[in-house]
C-alpha positions in Angstrom: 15.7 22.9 -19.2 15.6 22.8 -15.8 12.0 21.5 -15.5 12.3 19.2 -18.3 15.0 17.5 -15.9 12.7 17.4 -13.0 9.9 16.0 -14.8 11.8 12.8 -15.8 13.5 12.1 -12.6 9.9 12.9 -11.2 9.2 10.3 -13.5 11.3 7.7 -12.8 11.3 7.8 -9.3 7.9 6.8 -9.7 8.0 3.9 -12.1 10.4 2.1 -9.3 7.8 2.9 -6.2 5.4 0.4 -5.5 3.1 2.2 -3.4 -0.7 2.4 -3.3 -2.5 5.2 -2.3 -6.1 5.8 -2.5 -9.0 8.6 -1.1 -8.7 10.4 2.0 -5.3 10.2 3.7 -3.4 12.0 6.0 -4.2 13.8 9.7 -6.9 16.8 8.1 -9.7 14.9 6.3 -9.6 11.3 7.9 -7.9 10.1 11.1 -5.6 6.6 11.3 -7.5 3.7 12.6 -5.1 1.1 11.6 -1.5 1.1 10.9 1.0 -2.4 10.5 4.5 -3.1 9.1 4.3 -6.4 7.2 7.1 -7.6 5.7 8.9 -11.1 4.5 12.2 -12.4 3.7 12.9 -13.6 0.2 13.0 -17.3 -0.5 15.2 -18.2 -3.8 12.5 -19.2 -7.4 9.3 -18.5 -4.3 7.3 -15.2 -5.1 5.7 -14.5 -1.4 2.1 -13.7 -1.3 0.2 -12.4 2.0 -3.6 -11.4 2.4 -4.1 -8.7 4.9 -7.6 -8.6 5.8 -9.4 -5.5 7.9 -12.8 -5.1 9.2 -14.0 -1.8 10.9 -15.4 -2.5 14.6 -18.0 -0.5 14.0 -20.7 -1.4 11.2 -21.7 2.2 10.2 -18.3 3.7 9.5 -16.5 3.8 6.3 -12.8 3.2 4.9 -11.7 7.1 3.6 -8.5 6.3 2.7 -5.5 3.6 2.5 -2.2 4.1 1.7 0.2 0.9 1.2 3.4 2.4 1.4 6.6 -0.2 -0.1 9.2 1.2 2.4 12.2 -1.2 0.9 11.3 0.6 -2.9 11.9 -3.0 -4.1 9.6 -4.9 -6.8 6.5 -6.6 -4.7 3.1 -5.1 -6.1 0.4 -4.8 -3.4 -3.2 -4.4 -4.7 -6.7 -3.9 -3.1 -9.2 -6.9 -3.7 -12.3 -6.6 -1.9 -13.8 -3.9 0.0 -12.1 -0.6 -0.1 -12.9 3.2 -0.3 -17.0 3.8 1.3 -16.3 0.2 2.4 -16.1 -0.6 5.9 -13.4 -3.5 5.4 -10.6 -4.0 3.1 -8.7 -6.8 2.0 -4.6 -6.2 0.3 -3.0 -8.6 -1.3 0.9 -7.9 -0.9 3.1 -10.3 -3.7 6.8 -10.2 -3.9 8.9 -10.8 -7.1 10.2 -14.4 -7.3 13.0 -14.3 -5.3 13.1 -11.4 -3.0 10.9 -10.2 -0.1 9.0 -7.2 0.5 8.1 -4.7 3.6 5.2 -2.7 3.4 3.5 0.3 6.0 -0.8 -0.6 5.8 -2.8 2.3 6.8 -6.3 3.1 6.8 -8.0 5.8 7.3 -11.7 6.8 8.4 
């Protein structure tokens, strides 16, 4: 019974979490290269919609990992468009629900 319970709140915890995160993160298989707090204020009937665009300095490294973390656990979806994982750039696309704002933690990982 006990387990059954944790499964569903597992579960609902993450249906409300907007979070992305894909490959390699965290300090033992990739190390942080980039790491920003973006975040916007709601504007009433508006959805907000921000392009965050990063390049690697150096042409023969790769993108390991990115994790988008939605640090208000609010509505906005962020989504990878370009680039990515064995990339060495990476553009998010960060959109709010109409209405509200969002703030989100960017990092990547190589």
């Amino acid at each position: 019974m006990f387990v059954k319970i944790l499964l569903i709140s597992a579960t609902i915890s993450a249906v409300y979490t907007k979070s992305v995160i894909v490959g390699q993160v965290g300090e033992y298989n990739a190390r942080k290269i980039y790491e920003k707090t973006i975040e916007a204020t709601g504007i009433p009937f508006i959805k907000r919609e921000e392009e965050v665009y990063f390049e690697y300095p150096v042409g023969d490294q790769k993108i390991k990992g990115i994790a988008i973390r939605d640090l208000d656990n609010g509505l906005a979806e962020p989504s990878i468009n370009r680039g990515g994982i064995g990339f060495p750039f990476v553009n998010i696309k960060l959109k709010s629900e109409r209405g509200s704002g969002y703030r989100f933690l960017v990092e990547i990982y190589a």
